[in-house]
C-alpha positions, 0 to 999 in steps of 0.5 A: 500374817502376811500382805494378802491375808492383810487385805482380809483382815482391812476388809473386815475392819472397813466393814465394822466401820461402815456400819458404825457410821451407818448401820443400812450401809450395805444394804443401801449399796447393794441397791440399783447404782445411780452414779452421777459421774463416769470417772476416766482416769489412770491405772497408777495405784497412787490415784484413787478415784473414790478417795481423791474425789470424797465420794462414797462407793456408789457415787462414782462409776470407773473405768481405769487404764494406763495414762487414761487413754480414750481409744475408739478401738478399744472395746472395755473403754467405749463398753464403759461410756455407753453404758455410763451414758445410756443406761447409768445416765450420768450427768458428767464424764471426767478424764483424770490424769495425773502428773508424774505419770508413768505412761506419758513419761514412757511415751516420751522416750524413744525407744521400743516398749514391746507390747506398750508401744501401741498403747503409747502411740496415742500419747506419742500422737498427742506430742506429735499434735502439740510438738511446736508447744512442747519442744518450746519447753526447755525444762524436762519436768515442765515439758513432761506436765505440759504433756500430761496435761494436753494428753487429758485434753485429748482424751476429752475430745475423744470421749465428747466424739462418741455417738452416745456423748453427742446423742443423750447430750442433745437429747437430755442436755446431758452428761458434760464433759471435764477433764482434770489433772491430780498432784501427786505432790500435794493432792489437790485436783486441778480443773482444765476448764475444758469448755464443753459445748464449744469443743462439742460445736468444734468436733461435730464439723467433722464428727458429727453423730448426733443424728 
């Protein structure tokens, strides 16, 4: 049997586990979803979002790209949030990045990525904004983490800059949003215990769309 056939093979056994543990699973889940949380988070096949969360499928709606990027332009993302935040009502929207992360670390080499590059130039603007923190990091490890880090924290504002974050959260108090880095080295989650409503006051001066 080969790794395609496999997958079939785990779906079946998941499935039998599932209704051992409780036999209305499916059922269940078939219903209208009703998750509390819209999850932002890099492509990377070893970050699952589920999994690193404890959560259960219907617990948590997803939205996946390289080095969790929260572009204005890019369609699938805001698709994503408005209907997280207008018709899924979330209570809480996470950025999730991780660190050793292949698309930071590709962003901050200087050379030509073809199709990459305008994707990585978010990151490379991140840099850019933070070079005077970053170029003070003489380890490259260190560096590299620090960016991870501040390019989750950009993705943030990024997402509290939407119409439908600033709208529903006047509105209903609702959803806040965190940003979070996982370990790869040893799983834990960090939190970046972003303060929500003072980056809210700080980027409505100029990006105010909650009227």
């Amino acid at each position: 049997m080969n790794s395609y056939q496999q997958l079939f093979e785990n779906n079946k056994k998941w499935v039998a586990q599932k209704k051992e543990g409780h036999p209305n699973f499916f059922e269940e889940l078939a219903k209208e979803q009703k998750p509390e949380f819209l999850y932002i988070g890099c492509s990377d096949s070893r970050v699952p979002a589920n999994e690193i969360m404890g959560l259960e499928p219907g617990d948590v709606f997803v939205h996946r790209n390289i080095a969790n990027v929260v572009n204005s332009i890019d369609l699938n993302c805001m698709s994503v949030i408005n209907y997280a935040v207008v018709h899924l009502k979330v209570q809480y929207i996470i950025v999730c990045g991780h660190y050793n992360c292949g698309g930071v670390k590709a962003a901050m080499e200087p050379r030509d990525l073809g199709i990459l590059n305008p994707w990585l130039r978010n990151i490379r603007d991140v840099y850019r904004h933070h070079q005077e923190e970053l170029d003070r990091i003489a380890d490259d490890t260190k560096r590299y983490n620090r960016l991870v880090e501040l390019n989750v924290v950009e993705q943030c504002i990024n997402v509290i800059k939407t119409a439908e974050v600033q709208q529903c959260y006047k509105a209903n108090g609702f959803p806040k949003v965190a940003g979070w880095v996982f370990d790869l080295h040893n799983g834990d989650l960090i939190d970046l215990n972003i303060n929500f409503e003072e980056q809210l006051e700080k980027i409505q001066k100029i990006y105010n769309l909650d009227v």
